[in-house]
C-alpha positions in Angstrom: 56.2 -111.2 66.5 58.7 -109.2 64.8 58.6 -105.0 65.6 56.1 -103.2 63.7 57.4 -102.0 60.4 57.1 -97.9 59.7 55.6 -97.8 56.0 57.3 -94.8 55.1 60.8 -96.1 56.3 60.8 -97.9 52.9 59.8 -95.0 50.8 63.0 -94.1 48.6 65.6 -91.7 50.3 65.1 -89.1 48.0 61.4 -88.8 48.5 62.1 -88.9 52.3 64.7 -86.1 52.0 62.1 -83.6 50.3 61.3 -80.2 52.0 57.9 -79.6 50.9 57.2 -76.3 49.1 56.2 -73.5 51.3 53.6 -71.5 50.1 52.6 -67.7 50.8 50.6 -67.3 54.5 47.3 -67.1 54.1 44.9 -64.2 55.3 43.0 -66.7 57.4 45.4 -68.0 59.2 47.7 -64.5 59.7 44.2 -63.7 61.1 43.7 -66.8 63.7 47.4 -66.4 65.0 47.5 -62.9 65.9 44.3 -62.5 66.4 43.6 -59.9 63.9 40.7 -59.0 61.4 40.6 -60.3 57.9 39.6 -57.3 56.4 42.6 -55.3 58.2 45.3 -58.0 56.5 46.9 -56.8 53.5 48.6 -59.9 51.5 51.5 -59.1 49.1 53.2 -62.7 49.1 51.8 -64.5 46.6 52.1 -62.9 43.4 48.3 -62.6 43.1 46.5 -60.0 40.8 45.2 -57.7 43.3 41.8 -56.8 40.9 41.0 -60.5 41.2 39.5 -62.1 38.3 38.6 -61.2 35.1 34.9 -59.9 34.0 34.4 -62.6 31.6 36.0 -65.3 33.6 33.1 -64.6 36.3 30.8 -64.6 33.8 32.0 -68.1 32.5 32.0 -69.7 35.8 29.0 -68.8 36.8 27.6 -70.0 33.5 29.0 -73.8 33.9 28.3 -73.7 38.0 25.2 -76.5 36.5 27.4 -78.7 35.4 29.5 -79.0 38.2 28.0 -82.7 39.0 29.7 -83.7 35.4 33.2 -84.9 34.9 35.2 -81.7 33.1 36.4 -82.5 29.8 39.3 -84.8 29.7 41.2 -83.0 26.7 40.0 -79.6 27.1 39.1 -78.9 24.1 37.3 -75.2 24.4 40.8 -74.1 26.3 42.8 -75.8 23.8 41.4 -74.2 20.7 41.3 -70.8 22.6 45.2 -70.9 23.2 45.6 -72.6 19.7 43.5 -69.9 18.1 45.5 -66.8 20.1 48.9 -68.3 19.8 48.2 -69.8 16.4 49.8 -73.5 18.1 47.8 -76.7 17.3 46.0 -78.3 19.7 48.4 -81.3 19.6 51.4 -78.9 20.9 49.2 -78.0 23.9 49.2 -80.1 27.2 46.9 -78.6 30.1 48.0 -78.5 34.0 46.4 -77.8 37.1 48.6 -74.4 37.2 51.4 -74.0 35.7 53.5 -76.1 38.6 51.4 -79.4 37.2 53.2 -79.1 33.5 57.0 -78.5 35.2 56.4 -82.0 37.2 54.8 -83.5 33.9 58.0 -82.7 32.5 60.2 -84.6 35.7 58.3 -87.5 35.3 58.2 -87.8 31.9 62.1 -87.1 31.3 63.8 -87.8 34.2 64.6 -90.8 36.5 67.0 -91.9 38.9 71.0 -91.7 37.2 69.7 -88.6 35.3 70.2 -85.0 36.1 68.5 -81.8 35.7 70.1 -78.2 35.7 68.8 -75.0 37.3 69.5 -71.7 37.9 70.2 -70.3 42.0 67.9 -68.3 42.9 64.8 -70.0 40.9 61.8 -71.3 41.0 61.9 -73.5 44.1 59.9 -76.1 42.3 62.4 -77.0 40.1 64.6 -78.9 42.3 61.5 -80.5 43.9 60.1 -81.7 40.9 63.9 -83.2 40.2 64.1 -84.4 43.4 60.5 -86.6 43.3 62.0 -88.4 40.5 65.7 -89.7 42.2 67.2 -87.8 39.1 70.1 -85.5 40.9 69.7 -81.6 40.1 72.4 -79.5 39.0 72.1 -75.6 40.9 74.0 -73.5 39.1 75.8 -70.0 40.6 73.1 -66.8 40.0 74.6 -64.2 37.9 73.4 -61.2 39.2 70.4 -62.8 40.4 69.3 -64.0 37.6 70.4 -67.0 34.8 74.2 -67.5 33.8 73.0 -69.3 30.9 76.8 -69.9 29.5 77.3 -71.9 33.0 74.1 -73.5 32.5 75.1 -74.8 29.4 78.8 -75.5 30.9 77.2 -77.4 33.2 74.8 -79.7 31.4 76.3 -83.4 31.5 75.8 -86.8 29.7 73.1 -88.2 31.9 71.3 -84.3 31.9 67.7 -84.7 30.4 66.1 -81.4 31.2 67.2 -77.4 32.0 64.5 -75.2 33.8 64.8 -71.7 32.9 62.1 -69.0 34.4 62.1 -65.9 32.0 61.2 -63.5 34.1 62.8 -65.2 37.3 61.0 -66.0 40.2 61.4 -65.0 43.1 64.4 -62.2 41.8 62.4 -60.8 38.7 65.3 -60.8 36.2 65.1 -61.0 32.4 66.9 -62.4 29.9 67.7 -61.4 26.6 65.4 -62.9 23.8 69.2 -63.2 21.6 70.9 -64.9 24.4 67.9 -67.2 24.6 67.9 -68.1 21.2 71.4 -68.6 21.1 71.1 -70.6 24.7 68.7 -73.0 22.9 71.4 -73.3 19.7 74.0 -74.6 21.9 71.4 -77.1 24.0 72.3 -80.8 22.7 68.7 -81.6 20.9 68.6 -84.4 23.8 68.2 -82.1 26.4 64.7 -80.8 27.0 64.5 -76.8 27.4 61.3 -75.4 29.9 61.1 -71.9 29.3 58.4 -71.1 32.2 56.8 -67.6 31.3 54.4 -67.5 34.1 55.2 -64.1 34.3 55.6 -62.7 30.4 51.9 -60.9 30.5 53.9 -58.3 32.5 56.8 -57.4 30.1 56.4 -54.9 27.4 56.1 -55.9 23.9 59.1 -55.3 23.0 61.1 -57.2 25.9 58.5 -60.7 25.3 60.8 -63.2 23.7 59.1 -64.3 20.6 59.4 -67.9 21.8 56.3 -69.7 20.6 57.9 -69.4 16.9 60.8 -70.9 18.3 59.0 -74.5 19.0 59.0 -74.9 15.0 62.8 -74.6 15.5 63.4 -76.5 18.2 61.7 -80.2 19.4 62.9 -79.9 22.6 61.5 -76.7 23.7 58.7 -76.8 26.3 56.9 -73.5 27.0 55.1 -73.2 30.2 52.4 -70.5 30.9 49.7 -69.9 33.6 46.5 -68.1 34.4 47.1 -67.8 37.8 49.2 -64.7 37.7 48.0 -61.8 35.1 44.6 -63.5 34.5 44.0 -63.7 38.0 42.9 -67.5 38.4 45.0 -68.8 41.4 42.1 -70.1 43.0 41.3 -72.4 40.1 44.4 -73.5 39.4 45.4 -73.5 35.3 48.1 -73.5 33.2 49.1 -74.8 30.1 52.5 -76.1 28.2 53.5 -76.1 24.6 55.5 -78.0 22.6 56.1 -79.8 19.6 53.4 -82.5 19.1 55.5 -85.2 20.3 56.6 -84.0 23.1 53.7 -82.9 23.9 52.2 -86.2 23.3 54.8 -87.7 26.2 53.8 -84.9 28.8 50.2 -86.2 27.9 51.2 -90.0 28.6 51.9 -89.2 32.3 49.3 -86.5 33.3 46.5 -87.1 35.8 42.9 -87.5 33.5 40.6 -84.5 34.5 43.4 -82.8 35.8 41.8 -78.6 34.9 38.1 -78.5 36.5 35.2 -77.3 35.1 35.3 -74.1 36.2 39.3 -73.5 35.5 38.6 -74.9 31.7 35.7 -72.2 31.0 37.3 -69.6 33.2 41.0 -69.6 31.5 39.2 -70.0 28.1 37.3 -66.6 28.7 39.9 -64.8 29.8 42.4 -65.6 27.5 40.7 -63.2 25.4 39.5 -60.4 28.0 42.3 -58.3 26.7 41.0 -54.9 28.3 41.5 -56.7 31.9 45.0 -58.0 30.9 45.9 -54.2 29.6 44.5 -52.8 33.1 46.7 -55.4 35.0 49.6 -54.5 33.5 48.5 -51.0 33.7 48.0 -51.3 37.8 51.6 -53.8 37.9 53.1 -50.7 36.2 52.5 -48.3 38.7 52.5 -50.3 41.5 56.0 -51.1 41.0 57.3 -47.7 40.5 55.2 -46.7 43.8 57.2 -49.7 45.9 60.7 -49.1 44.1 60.6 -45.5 44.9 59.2 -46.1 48.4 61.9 -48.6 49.5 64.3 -46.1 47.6 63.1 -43.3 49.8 64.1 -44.9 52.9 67.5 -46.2 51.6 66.5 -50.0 50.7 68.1 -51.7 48.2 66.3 -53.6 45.7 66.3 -56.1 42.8 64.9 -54.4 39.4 62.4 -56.9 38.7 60.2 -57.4 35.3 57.3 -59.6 37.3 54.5 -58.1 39.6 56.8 -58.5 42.4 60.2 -56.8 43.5 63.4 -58.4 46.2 63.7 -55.7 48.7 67.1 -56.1 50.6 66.3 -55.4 54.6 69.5 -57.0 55.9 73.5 -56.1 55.4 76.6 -57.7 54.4 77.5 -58.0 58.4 74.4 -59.8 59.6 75.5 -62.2 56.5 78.6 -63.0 58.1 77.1 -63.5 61.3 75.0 -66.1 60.0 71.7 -64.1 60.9 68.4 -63.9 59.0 67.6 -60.4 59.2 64.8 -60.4 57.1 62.5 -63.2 58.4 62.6 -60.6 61.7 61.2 -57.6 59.3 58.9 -60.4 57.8 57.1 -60.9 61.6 56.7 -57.7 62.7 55.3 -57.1 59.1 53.1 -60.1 60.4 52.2 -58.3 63.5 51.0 -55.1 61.5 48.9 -57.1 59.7 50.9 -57.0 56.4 52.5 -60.6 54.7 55.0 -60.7 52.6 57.6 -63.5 51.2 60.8 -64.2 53.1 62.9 -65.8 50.3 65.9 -67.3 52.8 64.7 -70.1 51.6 66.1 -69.1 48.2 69.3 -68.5 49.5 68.5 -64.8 49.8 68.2 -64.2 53.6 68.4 -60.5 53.4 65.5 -59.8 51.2 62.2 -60.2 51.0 59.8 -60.6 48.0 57.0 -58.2 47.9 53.9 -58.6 45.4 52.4 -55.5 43.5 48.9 -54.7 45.2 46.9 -51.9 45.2 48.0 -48.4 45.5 46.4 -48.5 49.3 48.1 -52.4 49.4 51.1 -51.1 48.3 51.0 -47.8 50.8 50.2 -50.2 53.7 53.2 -52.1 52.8 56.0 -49.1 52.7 54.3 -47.2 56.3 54.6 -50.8 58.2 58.0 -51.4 56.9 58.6 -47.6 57.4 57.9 -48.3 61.1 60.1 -51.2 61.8 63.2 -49.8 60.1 62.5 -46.6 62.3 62.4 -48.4 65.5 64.9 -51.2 64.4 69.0 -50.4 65.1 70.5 -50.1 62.0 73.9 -51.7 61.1 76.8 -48.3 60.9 
């Protein structure tokens, strides 16, 4: 009899050679490993909206929970029309996703393949290279500029065989913007082959007058693919919704290779309602606002440096140029004895960033809990001269 065969010996190398995204810790387990109480755990490392959901979001769920035993609707038409009606988009321009994450790998599978290429920013969204990688297509990481995009090498550095360019505008996990003109100009010099994702999980943050006015730019561009979510400002992680848009088309190919019921029940009626709960969006922002000048002026305050950041999150460097050198990871230490205090953040070394980490806004009492724990460590941690 020959030796027994390992089944996932023959799945391709490149599957093989993934690193599986690493989400936030959650409360529950924080709680089971160091034996702590739930209530007592603060969690700022998800970029969650700490007032939860949305009033009329509740209120839709709990209106559907009967139907629960019936299949959602495939095409999701009460959520389409609600975006269609409040971005003034047809419904053919609209592809639904189970979060926003589900349209970005839409978008690998339907334009990308082995001998093809996708290019990226350092520093970004960590699912972008996964979602390249899952395909075989080879992604292109392209130098940070400040942190953020360096769209001319971007453009520099998109090749024959490159079918799609990921952009996050604001960036996660650094929280830089770009220009709406250098945008527009990015997408001008994009050969019309190459498909542009925009991902703006984070635009119900910005002011009105930083928001890049890109949903009138899909009438000028067929290879533009906006990508939005619910799971940030709306407060809908749980349920897990997000949404692209696109010219009909394109669309119509993101729609070819997407999973059928792919948004639940409860994520279709939820997102639909609060789409339009515009006094809870207005409050978020409100609360993001503040929160951000309380944790910038905190870490500031003790001598931190940070990355000015337009999302509901902010980079806070806790290591130096000399434990850098020393090929140390200075903050995943200040990210455990957070831990221990009952306080979780984001380490972001994974990001190539081992000296900061990423902190969501929470609460005013989150928020305080955050800046005394940290407070303490640095206090009672050697500092580098």
């Amino acid at each position: 009899m020959p030796a027994a065969m390992n089944p996932c010996d023959f799945a391709p190398d490149y599957i093989r050679a993934i690193a599986p995204y690493q989400p936030g810790k959650p409360i529950a387990e924080l709680a089971r490993e160091m034996g702590l109480n739930e209530a007592d755990i603060v969690k700022l490392a998800s970029n969650e909206n700490p007032l939860g959901i949305s009033p009329k979001a509740r209120a839709a769920i709990a209106a559907a929970i009967d139907e629960l035993a019936l299949y959602p609707d495939g095409n999701g038409f009460e959520l389409k029309s609600a975006i269609a009606r409040k971005l003034g988009v047809a419904l053919d321009q609209i592809v639904l996703g189970n979060g926003s994450n589900d349209v970005l790998e839409l978008v690998a599978r339907a334009f990308l393949a082995p001998a093809t290429s996708a290019v990226y920013s350092q520093h970004a969204f960590a699912v972008y290279p996964l979602a390249t990688q899952a395909t075989g297509a080879r992604g292109i990481e392209v130098p940070a500029l400040d942190f953020g995009h360096d769209l001319a090498a971007m453009r520099a550095a998109i090749r024959e065989d490159t079918r799609v360019v990921f952009i996050a505008n604001p960036n996660n996990p650094t929280g830089t913007l770009l220009e709406a003109d250098a945008l527009y100009a990015f997408l001008h010099a994009v050969p019309r082959q190459v498909v542009v994702v925009l991902d703006e999980a984070y635009g119900e943050f910005l002011d009105a007058d930083r928001q890049a006015p890109a949903v009138a730019w899909l009438a000028e561009f067929p290879n533009l693919v906006l990508t939005r979510t619910f799971s940030k400002a709306y407060g809908l992680a749980g349920l897990r919704v997000g949404f692209a848009l696109a010219q009909a088309d394109l669309a119509g190919m993101l729609n070819r290779v997407r999973q059928p019921f792919n948004v639940n029940s409860l994520a279709l009626c939820a997102a639909a309602a609060a789409l339009n709960d515009t006094a809870f969006i207005a409050e978020s922002k409100r609360v993001n606002d503040a929160g951000m000048a309380q944790l910038t002026q905190g870490v500031q305050a003790m001598g931190l440096d940070f990355i000015p950041s337009f999302g509901n999150f902010v980079c806070v460097k806790v290591g130096s140029v000399e434990s850098q050198a020393k090929r140390e990871n200075p903050a995943a230490s200040v990210f455990q004895a957070l831990l221990k205090r009952g306080v979780i953040v984001r380490p972001v070394g994974n990001y190539g960033m081992p000296d900061y980490l990423r902190v969501s806004i929470g609460l005013p009492e989150q928020n305080a809990r955050f800046l005394a724990a940290l407070g303490e460590i640095l206090n009672a941690t050697p500092r580098p001269a």
